[in-house]
N, CA, C and O atoms as CSV, one atom per row, in Angstrom:
chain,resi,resn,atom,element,x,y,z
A,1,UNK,N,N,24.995,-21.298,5.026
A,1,UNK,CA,C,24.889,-19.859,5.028
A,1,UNK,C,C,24.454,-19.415,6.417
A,1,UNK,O,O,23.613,-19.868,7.194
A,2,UNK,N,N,25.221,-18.473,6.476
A,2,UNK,CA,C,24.592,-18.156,8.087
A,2,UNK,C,C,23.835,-16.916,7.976
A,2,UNK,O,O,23.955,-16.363,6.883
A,3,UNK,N,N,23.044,-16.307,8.878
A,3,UNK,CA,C,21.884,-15.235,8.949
A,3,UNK,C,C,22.488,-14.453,10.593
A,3,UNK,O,O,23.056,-14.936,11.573
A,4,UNK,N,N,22.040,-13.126,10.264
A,4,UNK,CA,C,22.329,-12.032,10.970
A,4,UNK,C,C,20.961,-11.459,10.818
A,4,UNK,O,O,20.442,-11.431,9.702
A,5,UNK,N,N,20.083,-10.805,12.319
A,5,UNK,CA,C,19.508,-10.009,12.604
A,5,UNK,C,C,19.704,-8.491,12.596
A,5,UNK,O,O,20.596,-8.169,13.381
A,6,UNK,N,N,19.126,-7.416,11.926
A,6,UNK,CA,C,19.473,-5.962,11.820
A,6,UNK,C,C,18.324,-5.893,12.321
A,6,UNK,O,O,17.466,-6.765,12.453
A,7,UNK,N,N,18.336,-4.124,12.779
A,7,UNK,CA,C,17.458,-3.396,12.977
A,7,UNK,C,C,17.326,-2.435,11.715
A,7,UNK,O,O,18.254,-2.246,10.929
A,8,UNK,N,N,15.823,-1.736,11.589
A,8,UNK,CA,C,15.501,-0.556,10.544
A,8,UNK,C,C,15.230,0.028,10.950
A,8,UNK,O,O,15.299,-0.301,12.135
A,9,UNK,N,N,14.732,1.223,10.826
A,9,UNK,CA,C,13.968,2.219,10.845
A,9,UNK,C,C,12.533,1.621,10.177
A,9,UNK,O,O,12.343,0.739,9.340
A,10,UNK,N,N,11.566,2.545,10.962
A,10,UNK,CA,C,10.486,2.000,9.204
A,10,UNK,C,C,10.535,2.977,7.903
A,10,UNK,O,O,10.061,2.691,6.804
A,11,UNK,N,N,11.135,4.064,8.209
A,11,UNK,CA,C,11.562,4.690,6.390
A,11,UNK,C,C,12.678,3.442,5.536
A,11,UNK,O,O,12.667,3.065,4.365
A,12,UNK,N,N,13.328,3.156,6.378
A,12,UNK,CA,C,14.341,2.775,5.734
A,12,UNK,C,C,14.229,1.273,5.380
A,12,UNK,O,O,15.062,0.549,4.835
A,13,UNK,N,N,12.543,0.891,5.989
A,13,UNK,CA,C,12.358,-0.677,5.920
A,13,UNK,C,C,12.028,-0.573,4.453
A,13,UNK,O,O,12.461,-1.127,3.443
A,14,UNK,N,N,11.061,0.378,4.710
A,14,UNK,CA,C,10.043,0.967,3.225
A,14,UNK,C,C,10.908,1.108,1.801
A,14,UNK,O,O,10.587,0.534,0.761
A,15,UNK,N,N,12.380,2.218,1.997
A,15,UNK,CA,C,12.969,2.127,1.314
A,15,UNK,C,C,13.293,0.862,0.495
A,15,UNK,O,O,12.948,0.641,-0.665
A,16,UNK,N,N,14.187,-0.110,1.499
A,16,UNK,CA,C,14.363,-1.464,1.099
A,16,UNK,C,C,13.558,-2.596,0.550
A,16,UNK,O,O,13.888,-3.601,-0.080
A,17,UNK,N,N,12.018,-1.993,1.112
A,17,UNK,CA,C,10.967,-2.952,0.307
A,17,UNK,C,C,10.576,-2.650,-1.052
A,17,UNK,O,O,10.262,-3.504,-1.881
A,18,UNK,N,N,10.607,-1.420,-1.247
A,18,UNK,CA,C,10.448,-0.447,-2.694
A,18,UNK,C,C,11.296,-1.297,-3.826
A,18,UNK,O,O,11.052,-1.746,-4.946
A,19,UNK,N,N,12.228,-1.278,-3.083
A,19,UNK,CA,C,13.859,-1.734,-4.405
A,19,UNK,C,C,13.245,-3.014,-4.710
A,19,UNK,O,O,13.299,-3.260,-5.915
A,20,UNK,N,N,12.750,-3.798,-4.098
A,20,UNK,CA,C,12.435,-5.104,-4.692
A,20,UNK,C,C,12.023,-5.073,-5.681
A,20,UNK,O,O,11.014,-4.389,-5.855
A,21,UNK,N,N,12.743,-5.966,-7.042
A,21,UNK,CA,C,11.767,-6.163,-8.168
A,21,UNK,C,C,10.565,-7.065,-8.934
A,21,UNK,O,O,10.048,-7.231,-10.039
A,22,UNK,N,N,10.477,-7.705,-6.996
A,22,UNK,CA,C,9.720,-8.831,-7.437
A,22,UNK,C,C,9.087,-9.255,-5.610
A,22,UNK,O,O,9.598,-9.073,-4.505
A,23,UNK,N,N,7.903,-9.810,-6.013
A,23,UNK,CA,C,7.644,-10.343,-4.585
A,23,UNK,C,C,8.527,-11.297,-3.943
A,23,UNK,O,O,8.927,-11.163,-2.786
A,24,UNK,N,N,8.802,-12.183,-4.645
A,24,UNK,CA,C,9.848,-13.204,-4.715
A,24,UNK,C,C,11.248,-12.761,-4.308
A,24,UNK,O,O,11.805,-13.494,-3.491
A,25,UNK,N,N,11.716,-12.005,-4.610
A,25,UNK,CA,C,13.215,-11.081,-4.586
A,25,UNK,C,C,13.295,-10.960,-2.873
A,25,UNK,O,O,12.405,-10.467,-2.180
A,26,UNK,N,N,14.676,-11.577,-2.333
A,26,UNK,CA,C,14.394,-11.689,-1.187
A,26,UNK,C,C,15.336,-10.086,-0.526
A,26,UNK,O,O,15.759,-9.341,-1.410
A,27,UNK,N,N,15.552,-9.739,0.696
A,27,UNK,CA,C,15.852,-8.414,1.019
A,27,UNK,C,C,17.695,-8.772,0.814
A,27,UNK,O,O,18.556,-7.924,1.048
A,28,UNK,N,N,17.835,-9.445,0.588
A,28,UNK,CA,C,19.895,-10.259,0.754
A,28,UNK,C,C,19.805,-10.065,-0.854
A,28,UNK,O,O,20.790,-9.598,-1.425
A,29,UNK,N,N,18.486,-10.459,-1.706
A,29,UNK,CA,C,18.962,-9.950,-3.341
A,29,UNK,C,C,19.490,-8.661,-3.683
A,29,UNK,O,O,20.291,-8.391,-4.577
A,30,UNK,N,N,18.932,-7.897,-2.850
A,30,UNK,CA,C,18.192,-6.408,-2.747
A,30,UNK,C,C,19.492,-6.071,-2.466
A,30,UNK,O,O,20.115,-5.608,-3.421
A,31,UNK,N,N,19.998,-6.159,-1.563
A,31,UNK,CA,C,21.385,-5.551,-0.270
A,31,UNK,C,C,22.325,-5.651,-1.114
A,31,UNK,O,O,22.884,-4.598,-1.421
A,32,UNK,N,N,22.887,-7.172,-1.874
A,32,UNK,CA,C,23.445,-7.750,-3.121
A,32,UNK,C,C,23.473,-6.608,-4.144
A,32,UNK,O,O,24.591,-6.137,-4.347
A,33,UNK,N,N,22.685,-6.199,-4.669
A,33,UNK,CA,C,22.775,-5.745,-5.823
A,33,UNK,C,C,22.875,-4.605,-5.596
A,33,UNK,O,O,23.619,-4.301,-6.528
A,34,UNK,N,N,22.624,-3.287,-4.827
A,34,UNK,CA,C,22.853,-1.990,-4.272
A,34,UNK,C,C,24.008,-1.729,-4.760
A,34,UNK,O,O,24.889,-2.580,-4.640
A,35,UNK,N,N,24.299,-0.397,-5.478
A,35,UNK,CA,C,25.713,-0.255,-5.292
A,35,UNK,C,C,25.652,1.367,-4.594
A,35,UNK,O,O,24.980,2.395,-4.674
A,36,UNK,N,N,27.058,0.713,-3.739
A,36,UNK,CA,C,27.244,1.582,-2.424
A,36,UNK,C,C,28.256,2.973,-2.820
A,36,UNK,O,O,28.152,4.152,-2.482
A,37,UNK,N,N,29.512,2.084,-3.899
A,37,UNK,CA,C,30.488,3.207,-4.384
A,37,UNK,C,C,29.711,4.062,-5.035
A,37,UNK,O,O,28.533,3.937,-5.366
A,38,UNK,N,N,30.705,5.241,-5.250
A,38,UNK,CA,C,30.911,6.205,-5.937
A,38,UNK,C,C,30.573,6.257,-7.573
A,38,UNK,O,O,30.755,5.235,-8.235
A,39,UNK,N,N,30.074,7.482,-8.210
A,39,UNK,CA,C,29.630,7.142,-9.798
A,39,UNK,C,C,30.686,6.212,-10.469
A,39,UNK,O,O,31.570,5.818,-9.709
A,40,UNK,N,N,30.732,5.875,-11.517
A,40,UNK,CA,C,31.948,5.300,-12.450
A,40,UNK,C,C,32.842,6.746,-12.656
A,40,UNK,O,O,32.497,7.922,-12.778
A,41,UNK,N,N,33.826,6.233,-12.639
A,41,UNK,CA,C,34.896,7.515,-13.403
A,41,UNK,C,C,35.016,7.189,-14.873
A,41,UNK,O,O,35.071,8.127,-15.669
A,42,UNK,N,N,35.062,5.935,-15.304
A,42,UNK,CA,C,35.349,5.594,-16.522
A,42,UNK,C,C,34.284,4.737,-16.805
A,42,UNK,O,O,33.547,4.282,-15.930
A,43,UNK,N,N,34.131,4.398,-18.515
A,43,UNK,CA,C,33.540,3.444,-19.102
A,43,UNK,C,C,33.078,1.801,-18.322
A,43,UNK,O,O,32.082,1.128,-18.056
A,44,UNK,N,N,34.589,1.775,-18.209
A,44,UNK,CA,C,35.116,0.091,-17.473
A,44,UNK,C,C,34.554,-0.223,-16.618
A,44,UNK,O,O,33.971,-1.306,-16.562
A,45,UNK,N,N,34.572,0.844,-15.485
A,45,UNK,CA,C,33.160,0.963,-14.535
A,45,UNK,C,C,32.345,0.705,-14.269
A,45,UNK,O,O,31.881,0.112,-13.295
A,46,UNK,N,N,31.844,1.296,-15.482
A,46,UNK,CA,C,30.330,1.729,-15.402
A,46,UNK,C,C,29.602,0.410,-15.621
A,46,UNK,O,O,28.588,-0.025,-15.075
A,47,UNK,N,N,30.560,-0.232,-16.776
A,47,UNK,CA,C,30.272,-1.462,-17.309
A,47,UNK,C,C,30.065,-2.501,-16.111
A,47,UNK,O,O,29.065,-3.150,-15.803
A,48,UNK,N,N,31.676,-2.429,-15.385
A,48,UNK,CA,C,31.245,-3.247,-14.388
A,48,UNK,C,C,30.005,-3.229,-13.250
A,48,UNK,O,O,29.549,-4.206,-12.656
A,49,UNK,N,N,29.615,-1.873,-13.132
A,49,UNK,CA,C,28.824,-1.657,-11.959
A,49,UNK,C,C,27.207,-2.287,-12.400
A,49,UNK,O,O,26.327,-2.869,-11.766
A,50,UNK,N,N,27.367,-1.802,-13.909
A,50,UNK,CA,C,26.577,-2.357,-14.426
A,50,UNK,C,C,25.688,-4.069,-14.404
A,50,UNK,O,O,24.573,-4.561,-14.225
A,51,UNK,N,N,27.331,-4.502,-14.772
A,51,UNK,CA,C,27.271,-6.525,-15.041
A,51,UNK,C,C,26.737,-6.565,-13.132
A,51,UNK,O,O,25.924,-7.427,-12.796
A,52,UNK,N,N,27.081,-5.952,-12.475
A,52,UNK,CA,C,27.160,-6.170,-11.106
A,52,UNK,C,C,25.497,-6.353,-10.448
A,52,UNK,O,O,24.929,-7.287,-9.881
A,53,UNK,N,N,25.075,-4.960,-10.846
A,53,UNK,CA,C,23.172,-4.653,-11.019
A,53,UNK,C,C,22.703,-5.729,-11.749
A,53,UNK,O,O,21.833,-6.370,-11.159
A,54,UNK,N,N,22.900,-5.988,-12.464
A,54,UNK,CA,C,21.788,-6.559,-13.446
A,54,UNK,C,C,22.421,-8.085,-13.527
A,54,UNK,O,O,21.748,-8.783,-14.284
A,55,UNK,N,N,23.674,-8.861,-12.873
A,55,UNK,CA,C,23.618,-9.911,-13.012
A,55,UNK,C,C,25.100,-10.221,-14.058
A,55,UNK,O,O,25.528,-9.498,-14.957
A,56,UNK,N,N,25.705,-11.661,-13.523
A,56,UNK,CA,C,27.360,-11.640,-14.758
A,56,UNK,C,C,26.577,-12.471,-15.643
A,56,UNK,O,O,25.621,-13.211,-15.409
A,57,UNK,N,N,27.276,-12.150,-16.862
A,57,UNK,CA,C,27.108,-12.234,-18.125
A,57,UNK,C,C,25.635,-12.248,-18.555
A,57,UNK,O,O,24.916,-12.995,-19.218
A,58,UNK,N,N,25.505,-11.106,-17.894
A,58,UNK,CA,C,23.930,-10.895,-19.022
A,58,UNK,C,C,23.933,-9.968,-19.958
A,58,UNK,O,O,24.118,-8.816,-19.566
A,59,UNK,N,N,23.744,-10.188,-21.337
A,59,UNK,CA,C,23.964,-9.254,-22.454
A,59,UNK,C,C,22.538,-8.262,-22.645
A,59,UNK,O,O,22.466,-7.519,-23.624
A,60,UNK,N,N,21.600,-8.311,-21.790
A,60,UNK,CA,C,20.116,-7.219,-22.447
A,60,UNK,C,C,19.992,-7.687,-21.167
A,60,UNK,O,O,20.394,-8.664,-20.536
A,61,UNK,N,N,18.826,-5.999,-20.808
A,61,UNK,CA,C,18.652,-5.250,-19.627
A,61,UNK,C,C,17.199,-4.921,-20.332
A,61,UNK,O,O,17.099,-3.980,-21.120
A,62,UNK,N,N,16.177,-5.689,-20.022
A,62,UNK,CA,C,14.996,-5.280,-20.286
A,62,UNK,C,C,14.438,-3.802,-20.203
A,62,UNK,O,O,14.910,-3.137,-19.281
A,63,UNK,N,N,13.505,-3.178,-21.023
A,63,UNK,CA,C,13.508,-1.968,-20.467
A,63,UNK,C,C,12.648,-1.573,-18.855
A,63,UNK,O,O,12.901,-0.491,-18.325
A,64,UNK,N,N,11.494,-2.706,-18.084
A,64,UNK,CA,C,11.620,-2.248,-16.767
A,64,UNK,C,C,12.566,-2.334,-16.314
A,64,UNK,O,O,12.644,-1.363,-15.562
A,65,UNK,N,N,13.685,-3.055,-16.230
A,65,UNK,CA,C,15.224,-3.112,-15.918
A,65,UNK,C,C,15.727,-1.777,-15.469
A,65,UNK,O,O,15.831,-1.251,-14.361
A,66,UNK,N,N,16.011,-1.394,-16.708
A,66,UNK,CA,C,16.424,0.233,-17.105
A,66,UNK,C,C,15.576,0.882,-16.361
A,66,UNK,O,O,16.242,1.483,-15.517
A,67,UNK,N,N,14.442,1.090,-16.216
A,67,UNK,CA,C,13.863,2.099,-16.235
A,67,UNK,C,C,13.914,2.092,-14.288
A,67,UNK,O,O,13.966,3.102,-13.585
A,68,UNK,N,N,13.878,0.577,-13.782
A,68,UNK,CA,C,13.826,0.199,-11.963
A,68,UNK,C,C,15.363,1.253,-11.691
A,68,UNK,O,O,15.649,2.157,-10.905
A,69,UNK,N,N,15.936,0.680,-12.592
A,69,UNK,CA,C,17.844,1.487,-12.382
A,69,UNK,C,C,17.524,2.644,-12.550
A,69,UNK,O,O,17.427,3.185,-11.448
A,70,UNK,N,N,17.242,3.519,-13.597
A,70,UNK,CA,C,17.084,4.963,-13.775
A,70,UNK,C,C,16.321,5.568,-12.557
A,70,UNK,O,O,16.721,6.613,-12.044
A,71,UNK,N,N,15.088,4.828,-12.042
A,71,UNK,CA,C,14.444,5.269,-10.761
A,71,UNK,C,C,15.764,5.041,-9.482
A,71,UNK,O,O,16.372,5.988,-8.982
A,72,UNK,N,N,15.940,3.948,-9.221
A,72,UNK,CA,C,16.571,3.856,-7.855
A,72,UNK,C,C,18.175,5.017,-7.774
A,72,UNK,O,O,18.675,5.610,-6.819
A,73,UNK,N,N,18.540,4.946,-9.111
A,73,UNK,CA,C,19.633,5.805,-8.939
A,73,UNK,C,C,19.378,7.311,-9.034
A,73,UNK,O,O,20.200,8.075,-8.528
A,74,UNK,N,N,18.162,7.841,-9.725
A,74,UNK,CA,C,17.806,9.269,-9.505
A,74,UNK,C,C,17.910,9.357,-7.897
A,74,UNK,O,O,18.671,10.114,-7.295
A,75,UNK,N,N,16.574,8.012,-7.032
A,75,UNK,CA,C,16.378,8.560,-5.464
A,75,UNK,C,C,17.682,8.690,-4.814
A,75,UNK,O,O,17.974,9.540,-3.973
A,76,UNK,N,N,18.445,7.765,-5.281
A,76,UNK,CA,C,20.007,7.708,-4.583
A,76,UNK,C,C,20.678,9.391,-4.628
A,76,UNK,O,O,20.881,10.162,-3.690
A,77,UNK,N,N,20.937,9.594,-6.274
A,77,UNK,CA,C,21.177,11.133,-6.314
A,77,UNK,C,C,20.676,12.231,-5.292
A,77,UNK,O,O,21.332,13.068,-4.672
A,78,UNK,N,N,19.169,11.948,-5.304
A,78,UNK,CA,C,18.530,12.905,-4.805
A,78,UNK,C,C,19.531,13.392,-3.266
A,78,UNK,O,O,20.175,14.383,-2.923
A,79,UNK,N,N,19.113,11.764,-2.544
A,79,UNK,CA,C,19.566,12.386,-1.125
A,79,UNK,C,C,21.201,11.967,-1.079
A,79,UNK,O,O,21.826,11.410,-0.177
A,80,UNK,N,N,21.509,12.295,-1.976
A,80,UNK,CA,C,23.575,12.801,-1.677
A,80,UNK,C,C,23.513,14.026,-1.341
A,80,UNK,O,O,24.544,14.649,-1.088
């Protein structure tokens, strides 16, 4: 695996440290799991964007799960 150096901001370090759901959770989990597109248009979507967040073939989404998703995607909303 190879590694690349970025620069941040420090809002935007902060941002990225927030999303973590774990101390452990490294910032490449974090980047990984973000989703960048657009809402779902359809079901199929949503589903997928879903399996995508939370991991393939996982059937239950704990409720901090839900509730980390319901937060990160309100802040996302916010600043569109």
């Amino acid at each position: 695996m190879s590694f690349k150096t970025i620069s941040l901001s420090d809002d935007a370090y902060k941002i990225l440290k927030k999303a973590k759901r774990s101390p452990r959770e490294s910032f490449t989990e974090v980047v990984r799991r973000a989703v960048w597109d657009e809402p779902a248009d359809t079901m199929g979507e949503a589903l997928d964007l879903l399996e995508a967040e939370f991991g393939h073939g996982k059937t239950a989404v704990t409720a901090d799960e839900l509730e980390t998703s319901r937060a990160l995607h309100a802040r996302r909303k916010a600043r569109a």
